[in-house]
N, C-alpha and C positions, 0 to 999 in steps of 0.2 A: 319857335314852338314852346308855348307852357301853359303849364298844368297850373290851373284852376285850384288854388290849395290842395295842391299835389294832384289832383284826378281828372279837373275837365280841359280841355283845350279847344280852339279850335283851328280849322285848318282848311285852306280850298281843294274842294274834290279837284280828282287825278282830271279829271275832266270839267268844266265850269260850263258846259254846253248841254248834255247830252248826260242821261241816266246808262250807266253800263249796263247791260242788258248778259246775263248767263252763255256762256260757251254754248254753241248748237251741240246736238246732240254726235255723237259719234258713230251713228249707225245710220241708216237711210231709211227713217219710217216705214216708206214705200216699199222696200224692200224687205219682208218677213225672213229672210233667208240671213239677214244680217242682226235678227236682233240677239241679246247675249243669251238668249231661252226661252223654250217653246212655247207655246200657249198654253200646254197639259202643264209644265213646271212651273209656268206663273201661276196655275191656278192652286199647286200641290204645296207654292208656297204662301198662295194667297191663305189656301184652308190652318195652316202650320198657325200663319201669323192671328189668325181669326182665334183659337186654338189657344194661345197663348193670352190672347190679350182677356181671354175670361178666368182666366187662371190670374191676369192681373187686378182686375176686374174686385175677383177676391181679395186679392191683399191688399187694396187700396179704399175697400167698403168700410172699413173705420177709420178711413182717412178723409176727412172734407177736403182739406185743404189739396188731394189729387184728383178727386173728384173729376175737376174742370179740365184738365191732364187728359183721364182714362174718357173722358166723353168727347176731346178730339181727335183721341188716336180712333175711336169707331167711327168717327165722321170721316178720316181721309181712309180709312178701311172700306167704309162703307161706297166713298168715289170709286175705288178701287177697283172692287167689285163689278162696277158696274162698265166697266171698261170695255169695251171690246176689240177694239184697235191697237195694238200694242206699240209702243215706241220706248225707244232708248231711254226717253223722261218717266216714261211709264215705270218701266221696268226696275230704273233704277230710285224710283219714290218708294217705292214696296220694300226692296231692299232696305234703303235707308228706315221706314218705318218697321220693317221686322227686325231687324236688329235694336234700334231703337225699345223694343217690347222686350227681348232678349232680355238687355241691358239691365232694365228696371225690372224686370226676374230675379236679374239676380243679384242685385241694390238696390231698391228702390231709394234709398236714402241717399244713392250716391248720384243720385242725377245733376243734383247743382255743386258747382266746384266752391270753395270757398270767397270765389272772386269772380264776377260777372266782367269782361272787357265791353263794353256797351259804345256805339257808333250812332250817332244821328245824323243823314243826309240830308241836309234841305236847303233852298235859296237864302240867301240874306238879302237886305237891302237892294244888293245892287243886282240882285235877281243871278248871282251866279251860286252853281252849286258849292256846298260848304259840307265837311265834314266836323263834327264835335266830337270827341273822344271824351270817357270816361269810365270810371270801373263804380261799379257797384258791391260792394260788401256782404252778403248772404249774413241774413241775421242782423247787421247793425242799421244797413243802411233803409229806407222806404224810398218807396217811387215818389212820393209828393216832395220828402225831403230832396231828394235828386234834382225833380225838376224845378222848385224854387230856388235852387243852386243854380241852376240855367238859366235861370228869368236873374238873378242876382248878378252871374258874370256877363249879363248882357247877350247872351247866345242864343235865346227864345225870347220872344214877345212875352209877357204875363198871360195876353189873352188865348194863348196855346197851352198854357201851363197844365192845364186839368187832360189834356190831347192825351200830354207828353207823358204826364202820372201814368195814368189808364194804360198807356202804348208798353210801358216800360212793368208794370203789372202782370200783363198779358203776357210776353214774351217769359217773365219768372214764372208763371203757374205753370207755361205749356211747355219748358225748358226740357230738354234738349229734340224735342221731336216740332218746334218751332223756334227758327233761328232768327227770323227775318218776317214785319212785319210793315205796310205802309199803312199811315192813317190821315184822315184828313184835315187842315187846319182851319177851324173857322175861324167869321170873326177877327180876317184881316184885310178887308177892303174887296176884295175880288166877287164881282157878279160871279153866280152860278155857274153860265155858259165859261167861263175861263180858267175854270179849274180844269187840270190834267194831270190825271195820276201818274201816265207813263212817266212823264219825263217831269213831274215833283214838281208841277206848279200848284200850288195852295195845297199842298199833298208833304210828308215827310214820312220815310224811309229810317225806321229802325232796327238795327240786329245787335246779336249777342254774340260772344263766342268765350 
């Protein structure tokens, strides 16, 4: 294993088969009796999080650059909402986006650390999954810059490069209340019918942390 002038490398997923797929949930959907809180307490913190996020709402209105930030926290707010069925994923997205609203209350500034650890999961050549590791710089580094660093150490096609920009863009603006983001790769030989997101065929798989 080495780093790509110190930052990128790559490596074969834990798995070369198969996209790992999230822990099932730890409660029984079906079972209301087992979720961690009630329907009235999901809603008491649904209004809480609502509540907050227009108080963010305000201090981020002379900010463009969160703009894009504050209008996806209303859109998974908005899912939310709309919810009626409760489960363990449920319950625990709320959480993590209320807290998430907390957070930037009471920093906004401090949402991005000064080192982004950045993963891209996607097949290589020989169609087995591959992991790319690299860090991204807050401040010095860009997305374009990044991703022609990957088309240079041979880890991306060029013809994904603009994907990979964009994907790694996305993930900074909406950082930390979007960790994990798949996007699709055009414009490498694959008909239509045989792309598949699940499992990252013509698809790649990036996060932050």
């Amino acid at each position: 294993k080495q780093w790509y002038q110190r930052r990128v490398r790559g490596q074969p997923a834990a798995d070369n088969n198969t996209v790992t797929s999230p822990p099932p949930a730890s409660v029984d959907p079906a079972n209301p009796a087992q979720l961690p809180i009630t329907f009235q307490q999901y809603q008491a913190l649904l209004r809480d999080t609502w509540q907050n996020h227009k108080l963010l709402e305000q201090m981020v209105a002379e900010r463009p650059a969160l703009e894009s930030l504050s209008n996806k926290i209303k859109e998974i707010l908005d899912q939310l909402s709309l919810e009626l069925n409760l489960t363990g994923e449920t319950v625990q997205r709320l959480r993590e986006i209320s807290k998430n609203v907390c957070d930037l209350l009471r920093d906004v500034d401090a949402r991005l650390p000064p080192e982004l650890s950045m993963n891209i999961r996607m097949r290589n050549r020989e169609k087995r999954l591959n992991d790319i590791c690299f860090s991204f710089t807050i401040g010095s580094d860009t997305p374009v810059q990044l991703a022609t660093e990957l088309v240079t150490a041979g880890h991306i096609n060029s013809k994904t490069a603009d994907a990979t920009a964009e994907s790694i863009q996305y993930l900074i603006s909406h950082y930390p209340v979007i960790k994990v983001t798949t996007f699709k790769l055009s414009n490498i030989g694959l008909a239509e019918g045989e792309y598949d997101k699940d499992n990252l065929i013509g698809y790649a798989q990036l996060s932050a942390t």
